[in-house]
N, CA, C and O atoms as CSV, one atom per row, in Angstrom:
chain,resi,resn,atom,element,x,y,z
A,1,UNK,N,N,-8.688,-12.960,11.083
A,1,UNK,CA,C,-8.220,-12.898,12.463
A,1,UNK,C,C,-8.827,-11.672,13.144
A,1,UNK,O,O,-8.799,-10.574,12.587
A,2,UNK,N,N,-9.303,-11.831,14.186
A,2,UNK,CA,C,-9.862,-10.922,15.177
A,2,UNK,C,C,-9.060,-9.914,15.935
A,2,UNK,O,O,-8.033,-10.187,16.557
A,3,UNK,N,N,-9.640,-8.649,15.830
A,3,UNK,CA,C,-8.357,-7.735,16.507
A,3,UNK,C,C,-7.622,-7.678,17.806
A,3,UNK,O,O,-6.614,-7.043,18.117
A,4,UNK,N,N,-8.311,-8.431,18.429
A,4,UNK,CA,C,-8.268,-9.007,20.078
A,4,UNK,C,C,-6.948,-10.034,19.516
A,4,UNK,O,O,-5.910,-10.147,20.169
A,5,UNK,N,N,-7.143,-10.618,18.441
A,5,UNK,CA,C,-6.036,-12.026,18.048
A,5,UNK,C,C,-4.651,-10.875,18.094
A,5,UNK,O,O,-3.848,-10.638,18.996
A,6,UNK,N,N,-4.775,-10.383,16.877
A,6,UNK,CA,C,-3.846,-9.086,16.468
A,6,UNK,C,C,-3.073,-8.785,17.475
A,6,UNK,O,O,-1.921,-9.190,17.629
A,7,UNK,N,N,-3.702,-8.039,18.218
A,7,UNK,CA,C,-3.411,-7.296,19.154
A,7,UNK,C,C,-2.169,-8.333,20.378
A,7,UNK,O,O,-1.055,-7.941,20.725
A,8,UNK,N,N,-2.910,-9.807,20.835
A,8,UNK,CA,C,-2.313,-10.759,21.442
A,8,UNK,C,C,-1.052,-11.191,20.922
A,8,UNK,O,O,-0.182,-11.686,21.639
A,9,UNK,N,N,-0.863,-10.905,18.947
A,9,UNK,CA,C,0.060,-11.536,18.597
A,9,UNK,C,C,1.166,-10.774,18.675
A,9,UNK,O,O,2.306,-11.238,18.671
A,10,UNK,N,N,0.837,-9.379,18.761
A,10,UNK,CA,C,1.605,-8.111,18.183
A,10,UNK,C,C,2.433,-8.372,20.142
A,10,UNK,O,O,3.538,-8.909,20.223
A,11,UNK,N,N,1.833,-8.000,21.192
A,11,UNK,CA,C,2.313,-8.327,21.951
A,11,UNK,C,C,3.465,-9.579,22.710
A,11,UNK,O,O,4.499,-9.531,23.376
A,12,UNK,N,N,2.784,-10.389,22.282
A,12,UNK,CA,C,4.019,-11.539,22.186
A,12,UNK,C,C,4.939,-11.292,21.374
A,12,UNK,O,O,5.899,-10.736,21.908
A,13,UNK,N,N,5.029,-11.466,20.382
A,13,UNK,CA,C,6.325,-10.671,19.231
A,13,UNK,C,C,6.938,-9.645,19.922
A,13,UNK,O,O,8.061,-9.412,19.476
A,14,UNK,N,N,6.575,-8.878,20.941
A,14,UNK,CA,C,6.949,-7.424,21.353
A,14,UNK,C,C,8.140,-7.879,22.044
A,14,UNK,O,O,9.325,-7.639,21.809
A,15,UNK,N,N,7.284,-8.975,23.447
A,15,UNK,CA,C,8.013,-9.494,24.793
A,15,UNK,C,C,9.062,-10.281,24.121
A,15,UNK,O,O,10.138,-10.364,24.714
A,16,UNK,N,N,8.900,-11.025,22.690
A,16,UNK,CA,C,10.334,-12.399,22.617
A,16,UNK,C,C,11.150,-10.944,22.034
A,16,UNK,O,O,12.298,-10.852,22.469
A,17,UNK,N,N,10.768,-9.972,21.245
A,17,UNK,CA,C,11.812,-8.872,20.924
A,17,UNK,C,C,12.902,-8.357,21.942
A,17,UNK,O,O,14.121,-8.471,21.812
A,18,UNK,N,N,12.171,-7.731,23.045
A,18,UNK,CA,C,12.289,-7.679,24.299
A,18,UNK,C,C,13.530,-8.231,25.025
A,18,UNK,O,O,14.469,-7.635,25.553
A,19,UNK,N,N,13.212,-9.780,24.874
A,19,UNK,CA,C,13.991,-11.016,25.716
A,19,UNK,C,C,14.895,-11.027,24.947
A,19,UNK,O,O,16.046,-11.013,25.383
A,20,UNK,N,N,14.651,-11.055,23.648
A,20,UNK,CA,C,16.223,-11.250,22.612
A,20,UNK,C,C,16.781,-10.292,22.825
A,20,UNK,O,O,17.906,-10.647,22.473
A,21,UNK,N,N,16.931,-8.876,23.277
A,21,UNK,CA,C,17.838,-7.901,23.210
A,21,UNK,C,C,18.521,-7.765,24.338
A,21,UNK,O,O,19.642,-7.281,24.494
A,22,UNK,N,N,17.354,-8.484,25.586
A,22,UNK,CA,C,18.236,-8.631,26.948
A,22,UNK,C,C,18.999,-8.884,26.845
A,22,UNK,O,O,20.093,-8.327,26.754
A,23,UNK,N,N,18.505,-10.272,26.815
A,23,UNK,CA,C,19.858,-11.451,26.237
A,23,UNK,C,C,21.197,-10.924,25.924
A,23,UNK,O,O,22.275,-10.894,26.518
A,24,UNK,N,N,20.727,-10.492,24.714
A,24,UNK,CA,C,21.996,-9.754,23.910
A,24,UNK,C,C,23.180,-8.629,24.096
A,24,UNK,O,O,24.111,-8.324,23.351
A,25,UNK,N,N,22.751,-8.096,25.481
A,25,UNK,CA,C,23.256,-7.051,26.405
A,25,UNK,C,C,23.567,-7.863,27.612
A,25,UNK,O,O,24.412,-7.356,28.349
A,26,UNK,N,N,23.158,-8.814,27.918
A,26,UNK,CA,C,23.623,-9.782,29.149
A,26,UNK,C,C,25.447,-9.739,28.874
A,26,UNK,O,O,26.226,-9.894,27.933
A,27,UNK,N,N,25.509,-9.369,30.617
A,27,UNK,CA,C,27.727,-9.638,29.708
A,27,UNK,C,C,27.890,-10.774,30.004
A,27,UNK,O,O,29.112,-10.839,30.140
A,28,UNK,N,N,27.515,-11.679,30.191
A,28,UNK,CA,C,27.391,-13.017,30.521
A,28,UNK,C,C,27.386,-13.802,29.006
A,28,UNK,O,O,27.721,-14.930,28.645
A,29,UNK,N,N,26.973,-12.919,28.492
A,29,UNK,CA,C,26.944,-13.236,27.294
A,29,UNK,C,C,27.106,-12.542,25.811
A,29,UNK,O,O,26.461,-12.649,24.768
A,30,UNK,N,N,28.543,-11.598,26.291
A,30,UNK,CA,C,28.461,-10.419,25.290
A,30,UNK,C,C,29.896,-11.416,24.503
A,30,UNK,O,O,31.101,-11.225,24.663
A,31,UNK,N,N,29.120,-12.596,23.556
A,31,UNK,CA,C,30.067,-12.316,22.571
A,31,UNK,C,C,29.413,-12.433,21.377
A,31,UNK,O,O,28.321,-12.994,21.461
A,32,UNK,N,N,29.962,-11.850,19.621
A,32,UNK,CA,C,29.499,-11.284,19.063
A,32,UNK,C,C,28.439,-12.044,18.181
A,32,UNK,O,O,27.579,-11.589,17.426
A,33,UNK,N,N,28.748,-13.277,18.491
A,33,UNK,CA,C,28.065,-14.342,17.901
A,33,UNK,C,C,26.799,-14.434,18.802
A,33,UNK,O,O,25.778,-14.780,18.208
A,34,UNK,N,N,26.734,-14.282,19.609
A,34,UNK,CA,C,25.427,-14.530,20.620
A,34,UNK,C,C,24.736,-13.309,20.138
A,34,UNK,O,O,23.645,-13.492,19.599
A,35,UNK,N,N,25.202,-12.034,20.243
A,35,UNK,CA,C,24.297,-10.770,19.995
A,35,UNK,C,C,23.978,-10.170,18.941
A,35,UNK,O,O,23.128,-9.289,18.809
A,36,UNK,N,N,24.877,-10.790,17.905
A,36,UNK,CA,C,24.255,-11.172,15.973
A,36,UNK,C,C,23.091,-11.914,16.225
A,36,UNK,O,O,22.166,-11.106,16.139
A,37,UNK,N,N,22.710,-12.874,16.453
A,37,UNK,CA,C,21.864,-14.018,16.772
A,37,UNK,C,C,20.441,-13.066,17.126
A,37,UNK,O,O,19.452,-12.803,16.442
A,38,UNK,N,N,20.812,-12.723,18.412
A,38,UNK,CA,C,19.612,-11.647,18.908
A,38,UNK,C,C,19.222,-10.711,18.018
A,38,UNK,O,O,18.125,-10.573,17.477
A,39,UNK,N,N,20.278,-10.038,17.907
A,39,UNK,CA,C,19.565,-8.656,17.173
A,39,UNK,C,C,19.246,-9.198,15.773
A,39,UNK,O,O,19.060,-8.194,15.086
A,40,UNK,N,N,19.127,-10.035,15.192
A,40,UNK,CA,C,18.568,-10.855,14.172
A,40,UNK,C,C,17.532,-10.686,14.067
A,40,UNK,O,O,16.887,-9.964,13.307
A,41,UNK,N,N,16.979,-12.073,15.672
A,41,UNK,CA,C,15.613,-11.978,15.012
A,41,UNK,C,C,15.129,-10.864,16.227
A,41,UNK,O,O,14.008,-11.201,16.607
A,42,UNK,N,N,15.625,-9.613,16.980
A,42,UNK,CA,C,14.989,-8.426,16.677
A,42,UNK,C,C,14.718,-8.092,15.664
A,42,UNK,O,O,13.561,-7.695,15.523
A,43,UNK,N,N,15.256,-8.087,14.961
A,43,UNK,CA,C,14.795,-7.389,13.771
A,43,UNK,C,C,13.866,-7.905,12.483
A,43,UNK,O,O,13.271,-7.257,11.621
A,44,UNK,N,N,14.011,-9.602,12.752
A,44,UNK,CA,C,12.546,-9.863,12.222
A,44,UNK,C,C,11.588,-9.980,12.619
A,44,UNK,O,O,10.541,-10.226,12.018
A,45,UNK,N,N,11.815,-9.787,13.992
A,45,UNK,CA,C,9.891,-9.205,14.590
A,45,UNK,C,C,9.985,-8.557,14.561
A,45,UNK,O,O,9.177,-8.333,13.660
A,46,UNK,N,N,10.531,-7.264,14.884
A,46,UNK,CA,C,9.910,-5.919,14.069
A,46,UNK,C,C,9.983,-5.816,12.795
A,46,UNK,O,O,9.944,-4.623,12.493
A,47,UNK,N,N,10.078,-6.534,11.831
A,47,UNK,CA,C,9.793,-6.307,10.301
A,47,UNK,C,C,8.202,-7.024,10.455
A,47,UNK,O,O,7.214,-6.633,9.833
A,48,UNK,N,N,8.221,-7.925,11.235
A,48,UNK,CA,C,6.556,-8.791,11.497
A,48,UNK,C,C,5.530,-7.963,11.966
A,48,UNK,O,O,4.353,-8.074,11.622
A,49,UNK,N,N,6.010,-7.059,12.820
A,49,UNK,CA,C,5.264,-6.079,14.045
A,49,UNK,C,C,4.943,-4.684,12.376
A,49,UNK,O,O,3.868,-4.186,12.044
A,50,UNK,N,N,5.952,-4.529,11.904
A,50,UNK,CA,C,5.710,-3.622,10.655
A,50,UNK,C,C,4.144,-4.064,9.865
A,50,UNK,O,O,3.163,-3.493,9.389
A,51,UNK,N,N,4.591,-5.284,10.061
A,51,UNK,CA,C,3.252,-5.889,8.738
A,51,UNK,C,C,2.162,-5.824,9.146
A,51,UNK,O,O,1.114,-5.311,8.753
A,52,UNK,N,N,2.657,-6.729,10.489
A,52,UNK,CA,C,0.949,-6.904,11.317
A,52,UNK,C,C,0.560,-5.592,11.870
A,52,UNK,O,O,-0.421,-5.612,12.612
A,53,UNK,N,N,1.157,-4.404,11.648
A,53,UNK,CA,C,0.063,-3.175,11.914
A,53,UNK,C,C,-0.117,-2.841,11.303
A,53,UNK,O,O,-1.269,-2.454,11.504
A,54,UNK,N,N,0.328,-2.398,9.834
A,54,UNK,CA,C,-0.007,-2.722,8.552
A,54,UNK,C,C,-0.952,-3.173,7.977
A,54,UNK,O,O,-1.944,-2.612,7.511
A,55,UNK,N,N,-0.735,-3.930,7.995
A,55,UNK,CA,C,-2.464,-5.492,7.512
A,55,UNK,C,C,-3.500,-5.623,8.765
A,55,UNK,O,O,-4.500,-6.311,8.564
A,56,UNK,N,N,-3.333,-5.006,10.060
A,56,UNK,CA,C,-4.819,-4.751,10.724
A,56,UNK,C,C,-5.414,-3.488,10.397
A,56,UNK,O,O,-6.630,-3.320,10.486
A,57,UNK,N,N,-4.373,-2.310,9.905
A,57,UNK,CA,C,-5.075,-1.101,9.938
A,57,UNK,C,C,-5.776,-1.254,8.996
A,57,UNK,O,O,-7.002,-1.138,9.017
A,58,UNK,N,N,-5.038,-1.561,7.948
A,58,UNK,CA,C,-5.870,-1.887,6.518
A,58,UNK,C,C,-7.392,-2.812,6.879
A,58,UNK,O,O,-8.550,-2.539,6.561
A,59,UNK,N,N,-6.984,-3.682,7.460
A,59,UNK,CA,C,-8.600,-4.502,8.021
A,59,UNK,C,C,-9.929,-3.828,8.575
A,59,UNK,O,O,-11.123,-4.125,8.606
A,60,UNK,N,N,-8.912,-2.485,9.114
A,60,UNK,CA,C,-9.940,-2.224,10.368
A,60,UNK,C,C,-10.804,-0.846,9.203
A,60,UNK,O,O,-11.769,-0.204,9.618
């Protein structure tokens, strides 16, 4: 994968991180089951965002 790819993927992963935590702070939607949910998979894109800078530095 090309670092231009990398770079595109690392960003998207960033923005749905992003949107899930809105979300998750929305009071529209502060109950605890909704913001478990979010901060979830926050936290498995940043375990993804861990790797994939990880495994490009190593590339580069």
């Amino acid at each position: 994968m090309e670092l231009d790819q990398y770079d595109d993927h690392i960003h998207s992963l960033m923005n749905q991180a992003y949107h899930f935590l809105e979300v998750a702070h929305l009071s529209c939607h502060n109950t605890v089951t909704v913001a478990d949910t979010c901060l979830n998979h926050y936290h498995e894109i940043h375990e993804i965002l861990h790797y994939l800078s990880a495994h490009c530095i190593a590339q580069c």
